[in-house]
C-alpha positions, 0 to 999 in steps of 0.5 A: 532462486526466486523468493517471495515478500512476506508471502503468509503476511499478504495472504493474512491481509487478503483474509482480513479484506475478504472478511471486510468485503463479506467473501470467504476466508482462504486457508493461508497455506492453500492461498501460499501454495497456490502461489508458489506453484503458479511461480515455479510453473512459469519461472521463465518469465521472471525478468533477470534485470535490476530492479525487476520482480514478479508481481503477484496479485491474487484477486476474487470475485462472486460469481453467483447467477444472480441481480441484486445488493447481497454477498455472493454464495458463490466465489473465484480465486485467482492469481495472476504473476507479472514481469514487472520493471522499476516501480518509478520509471524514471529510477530511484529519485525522490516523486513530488505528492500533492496535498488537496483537501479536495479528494479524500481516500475513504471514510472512516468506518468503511472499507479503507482497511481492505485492499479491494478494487473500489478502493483503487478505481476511486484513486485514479480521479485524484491521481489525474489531479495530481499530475497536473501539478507535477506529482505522482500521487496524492498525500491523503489527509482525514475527512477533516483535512487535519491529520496525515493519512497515506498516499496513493498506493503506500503508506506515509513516513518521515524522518526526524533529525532526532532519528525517528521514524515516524509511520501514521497510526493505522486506522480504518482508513488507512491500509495496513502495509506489510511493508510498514509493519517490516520496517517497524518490526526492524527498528532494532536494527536500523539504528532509528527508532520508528514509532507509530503516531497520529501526524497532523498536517500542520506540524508536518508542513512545519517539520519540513520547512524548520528543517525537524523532517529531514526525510519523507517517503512511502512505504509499499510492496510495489512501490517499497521504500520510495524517497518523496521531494 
């Protein structure tokens, strides 16, 4: 059997972006079905190793005949599914983040909520920067380098040794994770309370050398639950 993440969740937030972005909502059951059937006509191709998934990207675009700065009146959905390996290739070990106060996310008041292709382009110069140092991604700060935003391409959080999990509180500069929302959802269960917060960048770096932080990691579809060192 092959199962999907939370597949009406995703179809919710691709609704919330497409409004964001002035583009068409889709009926969640139209987006989910369209998925489905597309992963059972190519069933096949899911990779039986550990670790391995399909990734599914739905992604639209305007496609109206036209040169100018307006929404489209025309639009195309799309879907395509992927083999994929381990998110991290080097398996399941704890990634190094770089904190800059040079590069910034988004701003607040534009389209940092939505999950659309500008917001990834802008993430590959800062991603170039943090390899130089060793890291694979970037912890994003607010425009004010005060408080802790998300990472590249998953949401902040840490663990305290009073066992809390703490997630920053989402804002319009930061994409809501499905996966976060799972993990809050969960909290009964996990045998830590998970709370939402704003986390200043000072108390964190404070947490972690006092030893208050025990744990740090990201939260994302892709990249799951991965540990950071």
């Amino acid at each position: 059997e092959i199962y999907t993440f939370r597949l009406d969740k995703n179809a919710q937030r691709f609704n919330n972006s497409a409004e964001i972005m002035c583009m068409p909502k889709i009926p969640i059951e139209d987006q989910m079905q369209a998925i489905n059937t597309l992963i059972d006509i190519d069933r096949n191709w899911f990779p039986e190793k550990q670790d391995a998934s399909f990734y599914i990207r739905p992604f639209m675009f305007g496609n109206q005949d036209f040169l100018g700065v307006h929404p489209s009146t025309t639009y195309i959905y799309c879907i395509i599914i992927s083999p994929s390996g381990s998110y991290y290739q080097d398996g399941f070990e704890p990634i190094k983040l770089l904190i800059t106060k040079e590069f910034h996310r988004v701003s607040p008041g534009g389209v940092g909520t939505a999950k659309t292709g500008g917001n990834y382009g802008a993430s590959l110069r800062v991603a170039q920067k943090a390899a130089k140092f060793g890291a694979k991604q970037v912890l994003y700060t607010d425009v004010n380098n005060k408080t802790i935003e998300e990472a590249g391409s998953m949401n902040h959080y840490h663990v305290t040794k009073d066992n809390k999990i703490i997630i920053p509180s989402f804002t319009d500069t930061i994409l809501k994770s499905i996966t976060s929302l799972s993990i809050i959802e969960l909290s009964s269960v996990l045998g830590y309370e998970v709370k939402q917060e704003i986390i200043y960048l000072d108390e964190f770096i404070e947490g972690v050398k006092d030893g208050s932080i025990i744990e740090a990691g990201g939260l994302g579809t892709a990249a799951v639950v991965s540990p950071v060192g």
